[in-house]
Residue frames as qw, qx, qy, qz and C-alpha x, y, z in Angstrom:
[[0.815, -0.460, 0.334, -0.109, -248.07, -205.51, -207.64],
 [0.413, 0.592, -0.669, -0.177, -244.95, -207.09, -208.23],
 [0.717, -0.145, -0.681, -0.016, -243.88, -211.20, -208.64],
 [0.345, 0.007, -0.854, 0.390, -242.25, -211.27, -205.10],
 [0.430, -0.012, 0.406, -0.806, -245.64, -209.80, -203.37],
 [0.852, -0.033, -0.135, -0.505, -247.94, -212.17, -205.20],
 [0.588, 0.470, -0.640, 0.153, -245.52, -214.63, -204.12],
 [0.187, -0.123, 0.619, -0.753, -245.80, -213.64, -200.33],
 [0.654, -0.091, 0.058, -0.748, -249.36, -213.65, -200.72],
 [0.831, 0.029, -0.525, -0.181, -249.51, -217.56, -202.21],
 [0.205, 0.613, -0.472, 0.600, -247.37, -217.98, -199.55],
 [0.215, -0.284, 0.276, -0.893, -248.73, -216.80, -197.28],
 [0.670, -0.142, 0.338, -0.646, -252.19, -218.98, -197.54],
 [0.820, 0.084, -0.563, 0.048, -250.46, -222.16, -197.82],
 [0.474, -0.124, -0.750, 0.444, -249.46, -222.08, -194.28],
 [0.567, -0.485, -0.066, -0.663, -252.91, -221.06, -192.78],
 [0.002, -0.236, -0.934, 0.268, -253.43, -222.76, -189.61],
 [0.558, -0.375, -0.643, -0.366, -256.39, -224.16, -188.64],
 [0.014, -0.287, 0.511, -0.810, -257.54, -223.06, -185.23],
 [0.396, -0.539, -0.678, -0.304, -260.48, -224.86, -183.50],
 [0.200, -0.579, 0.075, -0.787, -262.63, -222.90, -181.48],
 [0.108, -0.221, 0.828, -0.503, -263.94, -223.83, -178.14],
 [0.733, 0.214, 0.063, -0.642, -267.34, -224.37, -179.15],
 [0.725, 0.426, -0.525, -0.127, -265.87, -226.97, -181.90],
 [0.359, 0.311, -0.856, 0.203, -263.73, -228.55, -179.60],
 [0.284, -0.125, 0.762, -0.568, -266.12, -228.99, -176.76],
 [0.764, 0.296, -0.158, -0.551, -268.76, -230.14, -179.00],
 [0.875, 0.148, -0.427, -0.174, -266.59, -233.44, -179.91],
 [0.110, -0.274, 0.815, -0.499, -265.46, -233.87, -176.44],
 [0.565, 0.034, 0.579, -0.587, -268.93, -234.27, -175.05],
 [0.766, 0.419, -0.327, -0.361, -269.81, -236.12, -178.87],
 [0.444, 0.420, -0.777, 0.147, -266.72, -238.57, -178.02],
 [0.456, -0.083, 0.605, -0.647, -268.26, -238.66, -173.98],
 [0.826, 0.109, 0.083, -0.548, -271.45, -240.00, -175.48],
 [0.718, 0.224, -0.597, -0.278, -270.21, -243.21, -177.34],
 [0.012, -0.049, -0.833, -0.551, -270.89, -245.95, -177.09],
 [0.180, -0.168, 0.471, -0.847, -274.31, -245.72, -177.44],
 [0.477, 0.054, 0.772, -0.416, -276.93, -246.96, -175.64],
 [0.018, 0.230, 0.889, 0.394, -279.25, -249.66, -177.95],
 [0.019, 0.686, 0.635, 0.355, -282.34, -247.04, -179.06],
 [0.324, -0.627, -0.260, 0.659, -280.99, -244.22, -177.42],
 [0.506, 0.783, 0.283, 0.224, -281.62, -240.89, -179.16],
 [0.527, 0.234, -0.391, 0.718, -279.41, -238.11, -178.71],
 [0.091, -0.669, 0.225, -0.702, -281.21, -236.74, -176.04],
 [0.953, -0.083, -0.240, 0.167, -280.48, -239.57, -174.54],
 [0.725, 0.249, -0.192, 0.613, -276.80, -239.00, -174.86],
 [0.007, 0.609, -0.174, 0.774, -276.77, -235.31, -174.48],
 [0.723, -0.619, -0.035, -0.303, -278.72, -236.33, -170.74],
 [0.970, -0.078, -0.168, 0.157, -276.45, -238.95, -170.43],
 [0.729, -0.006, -0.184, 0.659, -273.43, -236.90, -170.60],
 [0.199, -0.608, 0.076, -0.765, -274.46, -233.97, -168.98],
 [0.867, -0.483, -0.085, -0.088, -274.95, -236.27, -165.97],
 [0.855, 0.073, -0.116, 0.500, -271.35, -237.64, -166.42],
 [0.055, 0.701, -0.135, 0.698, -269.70, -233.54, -166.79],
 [0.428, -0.660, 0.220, -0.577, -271.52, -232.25, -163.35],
 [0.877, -0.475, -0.048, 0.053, -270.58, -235.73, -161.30],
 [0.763, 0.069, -0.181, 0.617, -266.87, -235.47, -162.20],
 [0.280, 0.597, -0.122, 0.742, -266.77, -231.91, -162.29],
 [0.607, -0.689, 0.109, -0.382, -268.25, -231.80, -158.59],
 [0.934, -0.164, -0.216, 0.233, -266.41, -234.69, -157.68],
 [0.759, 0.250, -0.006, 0.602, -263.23, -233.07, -158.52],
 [0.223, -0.735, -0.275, 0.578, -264.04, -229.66, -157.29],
 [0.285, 0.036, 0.297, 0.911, -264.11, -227.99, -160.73],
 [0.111, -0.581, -0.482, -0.647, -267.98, -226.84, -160.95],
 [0.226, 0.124, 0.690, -0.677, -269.38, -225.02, -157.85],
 [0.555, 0.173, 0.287, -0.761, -272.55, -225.15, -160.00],
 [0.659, 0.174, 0.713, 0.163, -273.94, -227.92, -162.16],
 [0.059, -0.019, 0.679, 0.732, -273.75, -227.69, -166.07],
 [0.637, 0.297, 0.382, -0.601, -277.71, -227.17, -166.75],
 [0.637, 0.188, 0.643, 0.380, -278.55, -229.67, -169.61],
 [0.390, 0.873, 0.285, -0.066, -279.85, -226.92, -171.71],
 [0.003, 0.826, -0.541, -0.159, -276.11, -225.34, -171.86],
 [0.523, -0.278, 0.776, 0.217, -274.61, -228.92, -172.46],
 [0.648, 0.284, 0.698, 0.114, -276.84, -229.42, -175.23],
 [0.282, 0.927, -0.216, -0.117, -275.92, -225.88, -176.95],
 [0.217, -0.528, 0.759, 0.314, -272.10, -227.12, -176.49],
 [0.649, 0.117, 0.751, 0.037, -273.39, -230.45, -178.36],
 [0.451, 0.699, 0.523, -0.185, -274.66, -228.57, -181.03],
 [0.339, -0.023, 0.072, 0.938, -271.95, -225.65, -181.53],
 [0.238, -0.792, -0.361, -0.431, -274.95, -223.39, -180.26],
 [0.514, -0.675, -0.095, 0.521, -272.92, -221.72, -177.32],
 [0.384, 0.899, -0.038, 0.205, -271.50, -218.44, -177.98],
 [0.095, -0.743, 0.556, -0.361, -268.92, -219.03, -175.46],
 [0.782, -0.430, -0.447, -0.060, -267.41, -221.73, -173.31],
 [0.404, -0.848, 0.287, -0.190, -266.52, -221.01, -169.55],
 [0.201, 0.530, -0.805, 0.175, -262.94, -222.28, -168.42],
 [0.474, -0.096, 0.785, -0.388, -264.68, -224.44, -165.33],
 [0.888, 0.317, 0.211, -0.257, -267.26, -226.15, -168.11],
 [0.712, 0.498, -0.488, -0.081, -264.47, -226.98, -170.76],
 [0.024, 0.328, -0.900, 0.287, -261.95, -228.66, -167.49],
 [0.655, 0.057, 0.501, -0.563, -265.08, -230.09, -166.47],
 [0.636, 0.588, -0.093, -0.492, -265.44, -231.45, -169.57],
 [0.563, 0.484, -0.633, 0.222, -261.85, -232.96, -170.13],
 [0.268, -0.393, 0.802, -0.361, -261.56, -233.87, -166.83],
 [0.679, 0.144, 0.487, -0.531, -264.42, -236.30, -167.85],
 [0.866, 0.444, -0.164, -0.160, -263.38, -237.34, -170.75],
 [0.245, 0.658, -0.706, 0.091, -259.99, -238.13, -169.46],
 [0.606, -0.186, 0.597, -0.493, -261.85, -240.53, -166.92],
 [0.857, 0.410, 0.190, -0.248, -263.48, -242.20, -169.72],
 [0.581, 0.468, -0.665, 0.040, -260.02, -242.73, -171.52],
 [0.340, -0.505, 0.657, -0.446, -258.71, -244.01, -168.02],
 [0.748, 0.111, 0.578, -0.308, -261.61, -246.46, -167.70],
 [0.866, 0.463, -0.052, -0.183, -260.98, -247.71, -171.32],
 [0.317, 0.588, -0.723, 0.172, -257.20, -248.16, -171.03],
 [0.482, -0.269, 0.720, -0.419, -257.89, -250.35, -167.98],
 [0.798, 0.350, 0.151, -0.466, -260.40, -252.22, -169.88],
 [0.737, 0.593, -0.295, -0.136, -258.18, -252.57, -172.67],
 [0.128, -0.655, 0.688, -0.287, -255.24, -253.67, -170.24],
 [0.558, -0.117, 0.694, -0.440, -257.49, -256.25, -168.42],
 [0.884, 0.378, 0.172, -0.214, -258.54, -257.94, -171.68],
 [0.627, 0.619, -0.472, -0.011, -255.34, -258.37, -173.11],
 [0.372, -0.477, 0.654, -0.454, -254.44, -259.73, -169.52],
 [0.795, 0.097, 0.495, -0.337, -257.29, -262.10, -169.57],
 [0.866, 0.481, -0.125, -0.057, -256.48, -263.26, -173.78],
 [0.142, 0.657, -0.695, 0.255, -252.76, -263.42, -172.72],
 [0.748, -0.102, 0.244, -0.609, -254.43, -266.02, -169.97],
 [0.907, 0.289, 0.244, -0.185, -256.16, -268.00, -172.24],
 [0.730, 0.641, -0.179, -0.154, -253.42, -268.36, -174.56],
 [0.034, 0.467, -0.861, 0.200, -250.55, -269.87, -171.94],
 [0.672, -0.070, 0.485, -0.555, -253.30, -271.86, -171.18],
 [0.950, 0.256, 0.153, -0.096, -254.09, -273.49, -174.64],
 [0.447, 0.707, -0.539, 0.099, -250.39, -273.61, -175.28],
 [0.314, -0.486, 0.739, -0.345, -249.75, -275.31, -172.54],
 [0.800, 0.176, 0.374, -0.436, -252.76, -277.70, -173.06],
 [0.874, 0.459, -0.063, -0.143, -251.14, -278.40, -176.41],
 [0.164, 0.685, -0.671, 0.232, -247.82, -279.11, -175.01],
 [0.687, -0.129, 0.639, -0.320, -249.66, -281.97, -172.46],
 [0.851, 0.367, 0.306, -0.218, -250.66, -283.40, -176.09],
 [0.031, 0.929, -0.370, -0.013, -247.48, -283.41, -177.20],
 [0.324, -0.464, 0.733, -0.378, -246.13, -285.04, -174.76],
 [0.754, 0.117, 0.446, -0.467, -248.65, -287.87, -174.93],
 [0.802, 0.554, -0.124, -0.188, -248.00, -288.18, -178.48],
 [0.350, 0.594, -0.716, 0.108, -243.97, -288.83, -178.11],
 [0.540, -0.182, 0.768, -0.292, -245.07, -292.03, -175.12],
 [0.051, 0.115, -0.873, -0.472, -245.36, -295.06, -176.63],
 [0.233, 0.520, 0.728, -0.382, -249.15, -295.05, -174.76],
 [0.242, 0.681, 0.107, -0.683, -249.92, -291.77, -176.59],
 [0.329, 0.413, -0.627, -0.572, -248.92, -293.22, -179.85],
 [0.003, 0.324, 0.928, -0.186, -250.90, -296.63, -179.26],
 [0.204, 0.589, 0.681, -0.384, -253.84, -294.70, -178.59],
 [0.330, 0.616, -0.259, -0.666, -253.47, -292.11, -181.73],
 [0.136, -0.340, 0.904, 0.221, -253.11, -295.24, -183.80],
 [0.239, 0.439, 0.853, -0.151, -256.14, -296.73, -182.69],
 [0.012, -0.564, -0.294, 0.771, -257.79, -293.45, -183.64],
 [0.292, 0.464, -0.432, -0.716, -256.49, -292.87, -186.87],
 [0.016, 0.005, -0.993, -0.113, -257.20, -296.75, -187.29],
 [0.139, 0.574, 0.786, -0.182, -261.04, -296.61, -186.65],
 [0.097, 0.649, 0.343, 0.672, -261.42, -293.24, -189.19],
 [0.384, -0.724, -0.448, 0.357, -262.06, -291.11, -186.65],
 [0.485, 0.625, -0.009, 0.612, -260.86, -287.38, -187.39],
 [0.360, -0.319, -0.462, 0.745, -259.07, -285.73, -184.87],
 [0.221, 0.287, 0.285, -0.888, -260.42, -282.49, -185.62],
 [0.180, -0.532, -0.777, -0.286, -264.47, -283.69, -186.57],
 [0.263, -0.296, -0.057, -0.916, -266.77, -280.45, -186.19],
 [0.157, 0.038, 0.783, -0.600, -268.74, -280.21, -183.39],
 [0.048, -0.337, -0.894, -0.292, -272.32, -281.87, -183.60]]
């Protein structure tokens, strides 16, 4: 063998991809499905749980004509399937895409709501502000600082 063949070779299996099978990949779909989970749930729990979730979207949507039996959902869970069908893996993603969906909303509607709260206490500390630059509002901080009082004194 000469250098530039062992060369090729080295080559060569530095740029291996990595291919995941379907098995692999539908496994941490329906693994990702499950979270978060439920307080003392086992995983057949989960595996139930999201073997429910699969066969409502995938009916919903008109990918399954049949349901997913749990016994096949809980091979995929496992990487114990020798195979997965096209209609179970869209079934699959079509459900998990739901489950991003619903979490982007979520995640929307809470930064909505802390966005909110935070023109709120900005505002709240602009009123006090205010107060402070009146000669009332200084008068009455005065008195405050005058009788020890700390403005910010931990709640009892």
């Amino acid at each position: 063998m000469s250098d530039n063949d062992t060369e090729f070779s080295a080559n060569r299996t530095e740029h291996k991809v990595r291919v995941m099978s379907a098995v692999v990949r539908a496994s941490e779909h329906l693994r990702e499905l499950s979270k978060p989970y439920a307080p003392g749930e086992g995983v057949k729990g989960a595996i139930n749980r999201v073997a429910k979730l699969v066969n409502e979207v995938g009916r919903a949507r008109g990918i399954l004509k049949d349901p997913i039996r749990t016994s096949r959902i809980e091979d995929m869970w496992r990487r114990q399937a020798r195979r997965i069908d096209a209609e179970e893996m869209d079934a699959i993603r079509a459900a998990l895409a739901l489950k991003e969906a619903a979490q982007k909303e979520k995640n929307v509607n809470d930064a909505q709501a802390e966005y909110a709260g935070l023109v709120a206490r900005i505002a709240a500390l602009e009123a006090a502000l205010r107060l402070c630059t009146t000669d009332e509002g200084r008068s009455s901080l005065a008195a405050l600082l005058q009788a020890g009082r700390p403005l910010d004194r931990p709640m009892d």
